[in-house]
C-alpha positions in Angstrom: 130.9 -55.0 -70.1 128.9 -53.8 -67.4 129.1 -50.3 -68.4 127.6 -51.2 -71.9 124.5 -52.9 -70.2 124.0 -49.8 -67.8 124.1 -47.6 -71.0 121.1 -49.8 -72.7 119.3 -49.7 -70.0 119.6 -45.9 -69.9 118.7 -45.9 -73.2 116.0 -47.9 -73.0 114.7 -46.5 -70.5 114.8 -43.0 -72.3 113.0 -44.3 -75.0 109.7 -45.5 -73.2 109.7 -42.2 -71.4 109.6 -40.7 -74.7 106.8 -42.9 -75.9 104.6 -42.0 -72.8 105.1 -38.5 -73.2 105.0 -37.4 -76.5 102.5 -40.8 -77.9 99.7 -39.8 -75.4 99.8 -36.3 -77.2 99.5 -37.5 -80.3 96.8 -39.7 -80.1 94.5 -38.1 -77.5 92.1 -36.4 -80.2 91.1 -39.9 -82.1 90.9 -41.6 -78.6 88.9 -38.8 -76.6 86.5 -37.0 -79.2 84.0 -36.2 -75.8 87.0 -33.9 -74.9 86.5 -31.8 -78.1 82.8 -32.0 -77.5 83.0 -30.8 -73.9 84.9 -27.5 -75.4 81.9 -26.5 -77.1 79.6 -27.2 -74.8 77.6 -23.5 -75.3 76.6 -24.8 -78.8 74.8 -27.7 -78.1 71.2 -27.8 -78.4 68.9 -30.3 -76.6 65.8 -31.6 -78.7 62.6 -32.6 -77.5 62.5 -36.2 -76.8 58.7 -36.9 -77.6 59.1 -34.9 -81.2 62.6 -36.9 -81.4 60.9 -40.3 -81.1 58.4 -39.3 -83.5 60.6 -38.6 -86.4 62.7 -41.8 -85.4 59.7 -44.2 -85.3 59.6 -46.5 -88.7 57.2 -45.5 -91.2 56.0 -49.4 -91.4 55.3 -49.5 -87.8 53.1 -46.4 -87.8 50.8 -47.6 -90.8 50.4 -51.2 -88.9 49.1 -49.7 -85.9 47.0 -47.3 -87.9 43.9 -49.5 -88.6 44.0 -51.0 -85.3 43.1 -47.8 -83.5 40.9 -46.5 -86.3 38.8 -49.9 -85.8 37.8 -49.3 -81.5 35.8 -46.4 -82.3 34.0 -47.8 -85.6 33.0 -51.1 -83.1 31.7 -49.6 -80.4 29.4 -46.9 -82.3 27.2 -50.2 -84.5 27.1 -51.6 -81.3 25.5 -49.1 -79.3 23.7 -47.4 -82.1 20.7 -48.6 -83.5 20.1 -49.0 -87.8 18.0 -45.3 -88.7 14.9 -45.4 -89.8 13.7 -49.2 -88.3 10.5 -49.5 -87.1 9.3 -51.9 -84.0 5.8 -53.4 -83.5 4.5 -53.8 -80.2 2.1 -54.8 -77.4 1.2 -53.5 -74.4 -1.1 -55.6 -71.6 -3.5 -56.3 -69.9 -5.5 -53.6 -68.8 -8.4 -53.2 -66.9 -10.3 -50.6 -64.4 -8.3 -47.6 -63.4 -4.7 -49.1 -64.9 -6.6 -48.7 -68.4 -7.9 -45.7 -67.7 -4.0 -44.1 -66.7 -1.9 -46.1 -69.0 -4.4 -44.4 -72.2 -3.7 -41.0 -70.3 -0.2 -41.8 -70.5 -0.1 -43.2 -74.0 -2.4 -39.5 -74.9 0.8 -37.1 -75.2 2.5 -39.2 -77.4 -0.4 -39.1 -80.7 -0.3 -41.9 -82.2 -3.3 -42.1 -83.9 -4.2 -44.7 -85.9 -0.9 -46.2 -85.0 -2.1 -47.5 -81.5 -5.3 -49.8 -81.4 -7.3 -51.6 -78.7 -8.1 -55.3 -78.9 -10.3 -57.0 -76.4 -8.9 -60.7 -74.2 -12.3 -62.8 -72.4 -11.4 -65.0 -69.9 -14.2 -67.7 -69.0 -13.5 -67.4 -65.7 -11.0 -66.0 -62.6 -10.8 -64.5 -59.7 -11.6 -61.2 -57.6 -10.8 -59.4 -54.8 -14.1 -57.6 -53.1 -16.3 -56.5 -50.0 -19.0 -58.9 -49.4 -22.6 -57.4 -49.9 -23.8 -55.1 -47.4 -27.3 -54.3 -46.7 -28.2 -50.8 -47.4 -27.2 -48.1 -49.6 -26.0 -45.9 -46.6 -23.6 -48.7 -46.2 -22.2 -48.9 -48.9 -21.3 -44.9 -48.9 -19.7 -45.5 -45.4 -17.9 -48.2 -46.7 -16.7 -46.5 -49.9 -15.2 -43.3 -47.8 -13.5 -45.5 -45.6 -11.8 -46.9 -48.7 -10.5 -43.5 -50.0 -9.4 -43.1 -46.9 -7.2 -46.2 -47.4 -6.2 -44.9 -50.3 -8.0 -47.1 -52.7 -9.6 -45.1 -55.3 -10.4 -48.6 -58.3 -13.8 -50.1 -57.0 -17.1 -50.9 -58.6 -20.2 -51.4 -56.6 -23.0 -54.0 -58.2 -26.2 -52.5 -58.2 -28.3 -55.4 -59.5 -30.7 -57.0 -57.7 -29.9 -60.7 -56.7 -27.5 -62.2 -54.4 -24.4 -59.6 -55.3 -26.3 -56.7 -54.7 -24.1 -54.1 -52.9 -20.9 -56.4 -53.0 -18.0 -53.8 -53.8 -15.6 -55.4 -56.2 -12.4 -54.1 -55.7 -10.4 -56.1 -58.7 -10.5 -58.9 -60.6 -7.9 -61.5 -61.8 -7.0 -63.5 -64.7 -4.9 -66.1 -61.9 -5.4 -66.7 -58.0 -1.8 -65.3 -57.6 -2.0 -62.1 -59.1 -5.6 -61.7 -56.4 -3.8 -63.1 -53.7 -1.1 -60.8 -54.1 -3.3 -57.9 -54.5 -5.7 -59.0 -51.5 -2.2 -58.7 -49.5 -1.4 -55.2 -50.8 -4.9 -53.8 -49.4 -4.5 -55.7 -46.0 -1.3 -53.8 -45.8 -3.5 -50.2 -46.4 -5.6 -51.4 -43.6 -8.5 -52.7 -45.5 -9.4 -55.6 -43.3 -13.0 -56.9 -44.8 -12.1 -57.8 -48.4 -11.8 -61.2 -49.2 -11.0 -63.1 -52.2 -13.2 -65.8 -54.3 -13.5 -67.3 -57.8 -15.3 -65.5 -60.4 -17.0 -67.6 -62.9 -18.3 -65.2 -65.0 -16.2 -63.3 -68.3 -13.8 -61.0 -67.4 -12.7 -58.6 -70.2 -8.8 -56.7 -70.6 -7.4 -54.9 -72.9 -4.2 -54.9 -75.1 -3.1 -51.9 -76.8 -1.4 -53.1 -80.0 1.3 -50.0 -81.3 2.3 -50.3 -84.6 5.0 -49.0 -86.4 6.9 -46.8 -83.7 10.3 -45.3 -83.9 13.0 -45.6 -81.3 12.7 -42.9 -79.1 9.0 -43.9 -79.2 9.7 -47.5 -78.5 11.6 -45.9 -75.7 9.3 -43.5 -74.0 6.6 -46.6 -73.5 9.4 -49.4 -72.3 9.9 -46.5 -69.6 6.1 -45.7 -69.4 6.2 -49.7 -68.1 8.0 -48.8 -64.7 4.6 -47.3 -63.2 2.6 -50.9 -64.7 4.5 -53.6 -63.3 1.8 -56.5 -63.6 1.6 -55.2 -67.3 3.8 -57.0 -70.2 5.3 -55.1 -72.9 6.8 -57.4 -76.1 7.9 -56.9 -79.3 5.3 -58.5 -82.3 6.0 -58.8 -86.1 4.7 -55.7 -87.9 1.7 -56.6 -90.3 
């Protein structure tokens, strides 16, 4: 009895060696196909990623994202770009004394003929900024190179006879402000004796009125504003 169990066990045993040895064989291509692959390893060819995702990418996704980048571009040039061929109306003031005398030599280069008119602005009354009258002629000369030496050059001297005579005006305002701001400005070039006062006659400015201007037009004179800054520069309906 106990020889017949030590024979199945040997035989059993002979068996399952069997099955490891020869069952591994067998089955190793269907269960290892990298082996194979690592065999031919000179004839594999790598491909270029970015071209690979490309080709791989879903038709339907491309054509969804199409529009959305077309539309940036298209956005930001109406924004920033103004409609061809619109015109703007606009006007330019007040002027008076040497700033009407540089902002028409500014406006000059540009020819705009009959484009660019004049109208006139009375004010009832205001205020100025002057040298109170001094007695002689010789005077007044002294007292007119000590104010180019000051650096102001805008001054008018009245000549008639009466109370006025030989005052040098050296501005006049539409607001006490505007004089009072000036009056500080020529204290600062060392012009000590002005002084400021109400002025009760008309005072007279002028608006340039600019009429059908293109952009780069409408440009050049917003820029032309810089070197006026007590001026005002607006946009009007065009008649």
């Amino acid at each position: 009895m106990m020889k017949w169990i030590l024979g199945l066990l040997v035989l059993v045993n002979a068996i399952f060696f069997a099955v490891m040895h020869w069952g591994g064989a067998l089955t190793v291509d269907s269960i290892n196909p990298p082996v194979q692959a690592a065999l031919n390893a000179d004839k594999i060819k790598l491909l270029d990623m970015s071209a690979a995702s490309a080709v791989s990418a879903p038709a339907s996704s491309v054509s969804a994202s199409a529009p959305v980048v077309a539309a940036i571009p298209v956005a930001q040039t109406v924004a920033t770009s103004a409609p061809s061929g619109k015109l703007s109306c606009m006007e330019w003031g007040e002027f008076s004394g040497t700033d009407l005398l540089r902002a028409e030599k500014a406006l000059a280069p540009m020819k705009l003929g009959n484009r660019l008119k004049q109208h006139l602005v009375e004010y009832a009354n205001g205020y100025w900024v002057y040298i109170a009258p001094l007695k002689t002629h010789a005077q007044v000369e002294q007292k007119i190179a000590q104010l180019k030496e000051r650096g102001v050059a805008d001054y008018f001297v009245i000549q008639e006879a009466g109370p006025w005579q030989y005052a040098i005006s050296l501005g006049v305002f539409k607001t006490e402000d505007a004089a009072k701001k000036f009056l500080g400005k020529l204290r600062a070039q060392g012009v000590k004796t002005a002084t400021l006062g109400e002025r009760a006659s008309k005072l007279k400015y002028t608006v340039f009125v600019l009429n059908h201007l293109e952009g780069s037009v409408s440009s050049q004179i917003a820029a032309l504003r810089k070197d006026f800054p007590d001026s005002e520069l607006k946009l009007v309906p065009c008649n």
